[in-house]
C-alpha positions as a printed Julia matrix, in Angstrom:
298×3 Matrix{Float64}:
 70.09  114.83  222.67
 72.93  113.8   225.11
 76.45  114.64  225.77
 79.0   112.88  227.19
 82.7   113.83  228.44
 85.78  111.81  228.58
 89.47  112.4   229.23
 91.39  108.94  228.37
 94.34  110.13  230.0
 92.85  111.23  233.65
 94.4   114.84  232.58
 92.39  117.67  232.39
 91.4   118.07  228.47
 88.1   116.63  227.82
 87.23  114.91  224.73
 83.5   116.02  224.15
 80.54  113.31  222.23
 77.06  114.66  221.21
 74.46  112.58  219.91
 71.41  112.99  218.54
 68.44  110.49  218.67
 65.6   110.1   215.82
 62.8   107.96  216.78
 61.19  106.11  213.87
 57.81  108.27  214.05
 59.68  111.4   214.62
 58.64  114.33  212.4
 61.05  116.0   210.01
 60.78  119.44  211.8
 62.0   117.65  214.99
 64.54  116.14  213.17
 65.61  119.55  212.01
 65.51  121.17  215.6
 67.68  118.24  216.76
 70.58  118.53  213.86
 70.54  122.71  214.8
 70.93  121.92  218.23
 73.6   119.81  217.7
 75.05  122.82  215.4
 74.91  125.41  218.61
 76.0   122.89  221.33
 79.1   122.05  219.04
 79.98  125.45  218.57
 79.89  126.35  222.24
 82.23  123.78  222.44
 84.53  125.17  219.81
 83.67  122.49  217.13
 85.92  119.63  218.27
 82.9   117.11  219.67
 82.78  113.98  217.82
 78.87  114.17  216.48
 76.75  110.94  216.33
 73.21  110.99  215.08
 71.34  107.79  216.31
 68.42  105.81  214.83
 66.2   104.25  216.91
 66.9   100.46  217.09
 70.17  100.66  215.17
 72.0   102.58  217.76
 75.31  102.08  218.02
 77.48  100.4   220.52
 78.69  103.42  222.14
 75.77  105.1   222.83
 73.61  101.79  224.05
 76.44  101.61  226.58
 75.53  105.08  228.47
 72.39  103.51  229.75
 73.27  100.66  231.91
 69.63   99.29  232.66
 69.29   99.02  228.89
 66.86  101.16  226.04
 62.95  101.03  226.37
 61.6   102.67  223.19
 57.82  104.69  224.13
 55.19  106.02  222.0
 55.8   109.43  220.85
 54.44  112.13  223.1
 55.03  110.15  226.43
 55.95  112.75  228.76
 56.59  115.64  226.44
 53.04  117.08  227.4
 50.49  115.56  224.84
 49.86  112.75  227.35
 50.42  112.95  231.23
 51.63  109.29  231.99
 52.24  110.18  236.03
 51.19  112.54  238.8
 53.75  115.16  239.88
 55.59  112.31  242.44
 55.94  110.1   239.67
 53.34  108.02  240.56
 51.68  105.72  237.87
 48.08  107.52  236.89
 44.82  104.99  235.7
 44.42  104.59  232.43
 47.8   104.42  231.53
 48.45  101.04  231.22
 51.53   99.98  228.81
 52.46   96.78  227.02
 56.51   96.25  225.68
 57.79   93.72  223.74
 61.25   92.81  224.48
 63.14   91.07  222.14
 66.53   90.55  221.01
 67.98   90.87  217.14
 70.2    88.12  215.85
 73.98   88.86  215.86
 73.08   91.64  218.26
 74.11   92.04  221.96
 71.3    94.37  223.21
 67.76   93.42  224.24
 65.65   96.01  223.42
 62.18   96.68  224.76
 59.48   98.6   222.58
 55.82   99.9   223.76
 53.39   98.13  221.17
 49.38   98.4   220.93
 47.95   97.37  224.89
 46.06   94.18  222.87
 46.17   90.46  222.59
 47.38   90.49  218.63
 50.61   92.59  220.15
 51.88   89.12  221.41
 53.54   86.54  219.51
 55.24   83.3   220.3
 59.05   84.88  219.48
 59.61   87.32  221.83
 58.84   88.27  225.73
 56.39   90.94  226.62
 55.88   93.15  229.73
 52.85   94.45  230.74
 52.64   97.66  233.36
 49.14   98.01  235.23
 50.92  100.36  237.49
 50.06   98.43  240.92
 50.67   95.6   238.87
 53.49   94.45  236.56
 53.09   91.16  234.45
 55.53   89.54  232.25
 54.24   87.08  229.66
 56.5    84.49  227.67
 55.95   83.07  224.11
 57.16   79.39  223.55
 60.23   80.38  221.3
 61.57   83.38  223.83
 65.15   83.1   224.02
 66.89   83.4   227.6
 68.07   86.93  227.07
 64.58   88.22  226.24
 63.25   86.51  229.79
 66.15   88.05  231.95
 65.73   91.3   230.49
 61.51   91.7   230.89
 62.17   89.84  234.12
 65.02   93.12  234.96
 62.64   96.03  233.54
 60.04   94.54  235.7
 62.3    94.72  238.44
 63.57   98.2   237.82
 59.51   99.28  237.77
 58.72   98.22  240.98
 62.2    99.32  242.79
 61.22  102.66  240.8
 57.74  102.36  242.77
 59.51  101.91  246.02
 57.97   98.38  245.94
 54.5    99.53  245.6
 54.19   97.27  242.5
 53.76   93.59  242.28
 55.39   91.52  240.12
 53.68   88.6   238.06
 56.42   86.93  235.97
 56.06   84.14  233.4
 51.71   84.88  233.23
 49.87   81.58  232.7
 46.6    81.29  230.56
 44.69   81.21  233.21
 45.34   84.69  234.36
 42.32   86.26  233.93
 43.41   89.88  234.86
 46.45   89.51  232.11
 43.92   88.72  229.28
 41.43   91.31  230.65
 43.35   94.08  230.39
 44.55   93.06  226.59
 40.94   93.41  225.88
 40.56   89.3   225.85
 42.58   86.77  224.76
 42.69   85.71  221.41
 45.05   84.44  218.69
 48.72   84.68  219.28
 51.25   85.32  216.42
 53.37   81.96  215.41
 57.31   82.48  215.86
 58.89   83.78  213.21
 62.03   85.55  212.42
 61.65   89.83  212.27
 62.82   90.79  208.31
 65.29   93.7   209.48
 66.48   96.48  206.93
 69.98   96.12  206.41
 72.03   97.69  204.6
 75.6    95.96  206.12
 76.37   93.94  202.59
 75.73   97.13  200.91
 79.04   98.39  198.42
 81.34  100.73  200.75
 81.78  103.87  199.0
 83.75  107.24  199.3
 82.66  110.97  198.86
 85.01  114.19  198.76
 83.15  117.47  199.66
 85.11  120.5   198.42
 85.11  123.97  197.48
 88.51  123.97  195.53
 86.66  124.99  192.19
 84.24  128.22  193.97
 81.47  126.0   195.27
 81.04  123.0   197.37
 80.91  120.1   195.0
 80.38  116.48  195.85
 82.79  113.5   194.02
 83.27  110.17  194.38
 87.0   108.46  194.68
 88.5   105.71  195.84
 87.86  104.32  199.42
 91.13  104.34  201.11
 92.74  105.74  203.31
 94.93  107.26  201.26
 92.55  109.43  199.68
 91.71  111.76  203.03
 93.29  114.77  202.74
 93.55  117.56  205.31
 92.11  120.31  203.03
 88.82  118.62  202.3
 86.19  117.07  203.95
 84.73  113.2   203.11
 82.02  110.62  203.37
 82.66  107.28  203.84
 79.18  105.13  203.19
 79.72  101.31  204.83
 75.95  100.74  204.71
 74.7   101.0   207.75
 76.83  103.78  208.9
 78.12  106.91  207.21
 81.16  108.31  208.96
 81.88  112.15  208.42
 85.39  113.2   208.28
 86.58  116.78  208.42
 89.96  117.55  207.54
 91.81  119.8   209.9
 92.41  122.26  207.18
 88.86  122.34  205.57
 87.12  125.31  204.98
 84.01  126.81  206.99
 81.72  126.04  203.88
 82.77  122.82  203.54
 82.34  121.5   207.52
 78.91  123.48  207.33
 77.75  121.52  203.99
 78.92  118.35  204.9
 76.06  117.19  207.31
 73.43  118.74  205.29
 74.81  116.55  202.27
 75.42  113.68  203.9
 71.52  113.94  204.49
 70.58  114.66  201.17
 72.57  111.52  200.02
 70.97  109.39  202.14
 67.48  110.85  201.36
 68.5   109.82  197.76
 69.31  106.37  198.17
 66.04  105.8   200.86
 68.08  105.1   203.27
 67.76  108.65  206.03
 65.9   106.65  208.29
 68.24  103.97  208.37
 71.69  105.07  208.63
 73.44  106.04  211.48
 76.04  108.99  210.91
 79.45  109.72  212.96
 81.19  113.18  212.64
 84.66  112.86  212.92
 87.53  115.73  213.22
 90.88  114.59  211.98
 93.26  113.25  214.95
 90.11  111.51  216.03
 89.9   108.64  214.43
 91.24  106.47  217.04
 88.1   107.52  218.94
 85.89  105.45  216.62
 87.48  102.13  216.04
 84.49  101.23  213.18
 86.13  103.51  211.18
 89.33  102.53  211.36
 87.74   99.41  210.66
 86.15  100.32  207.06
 89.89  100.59  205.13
């Protein structure tokens, strides 16, 4: 979970974000302890943060921005105390040896760099890999590797040994003859061809518009037209593009229907197969020119 502040004017009111973060392996009870957190932190804040829960690698712009050496994605458990990855200086410990691929989506802007399985069939000729030894770091090239995937294993490298205080060595662009790189994949063996990753996408999907409300004694769930128009202040809505579901509460909704509204926005993505897929913005009404994508959508 992170929060961020911001006051676009320089005055003293702060406009308040709070995001959320699934991983792709995360467990539904830690998605659950994430969402109520989110709950309590927004309520200490008297319910006017902007909410953004985050899927990892479909983040969105705003929140890939907040790191400025970029998003490394590890396997679950690193650091969380199932498995002790450094001594209590932060010093690399044996055994812990990690392999990343970094590699860049089509269309996208951000490199992203994933820890994969510490063997040769890891690699393939697509992307750029990046392989920590701790007194060691190696990067390793596959003949298709685009220039952005180079500069940005060449930059993590970097970051690893200036992390180190230079203690680290840097090996960039391995060779096959590298016997140590190959050793510590186990061997080499048969690399994967190029290809193109098939990514789930849901961007050409048919926009769509929900109204949650509690006019008739419970919170029911319509569809109506998607336009802007159709927001009204006494309700709360959905607005499905896709790839991202955008929230908005009306400034005169009731209690039932801003506390429902995440919790069905869940269950409707559940429904479709899509909850592990969609990124979802909460915004409050007066907001909206805080989130230009949804401004965007009518």
């Amino acid at each position: 979970m992170l929060l961020t502040t911001k006051d676009p004017n320089g005055g003293e009111k702060l406009l308040w974000d709070i995001y959320f973060w699934i991983g792709s392996e995360s467990s539904q009870d830690e998605y659950g302890v994430a969402a109520y957190k989110t709950v309590e932190l927004d309520d200490l804040l008297g319910g006017e943060p902007m909410q953004h829960r985050e899927i990892e690698g479909r983040e969105s712009s705003g929140f890939v921005h907040i790191f400025s050496d970029g998003i490394t994605y590890l396997e679950g458990g690193v650091d969380s105390g199932f498995r002790q990855v450094s001594d209590e200086d932060g010093n690399h410990l044996l055994g812990t040896n990690r392999l990343y691929r970094v590699y860049k989506k089509a269309g996208e802007q951000t490199t992203r760099c994933f820890e994969v399985a510490m063997e040769c069939s890891s690699l393939n000729h697509s992307d750029a890999f990046l392989l920590d030894a701790g007194s060691k770091v190696f990067t390793w090239f596959g003949d298709c590797v685009s220039p952005f995937e180079r500069n940005k294993s060449a930059s993590v490298a970097h970051n690893i040994k200036e992390n180190r205080l230079g203690d680290c060595e840097c090996i960039l662009g391995v060779e096959d003859d590298n016997e140590e790189f190959w050793e510590l994949l186990g061997g080499k063996g048969e690399i994967k061809a190029a290809k193109e990753d098939v990514d789930v996408t849901y961007d050409d999907a048919e926009k769509k518009m929900f109204c949650i409300s509690d006019a008739e004694g419970s919170v029911g769930f319509k569809q109506v037209p998607l336009s802007e128009s159709s927001l009204a202040s006494k309700d709360v809505f959905i607005i499905d593009t896709g790839s991202n579901a955008y929230v908005w509460i009306g400034k005169d909704s009731t209690s039932s229907e801003k506390q429902q509204a995440i919790i069905i926005t869940c269950r409707y993505l559940q429904q479709m197969d899509r909850h592990n897929w969609t990124c979802v913005t909460r915004i409050l009404e007066g907001q909206e020119d805080r989130c230009k994508p949804f401004l965007e959508v009518f």
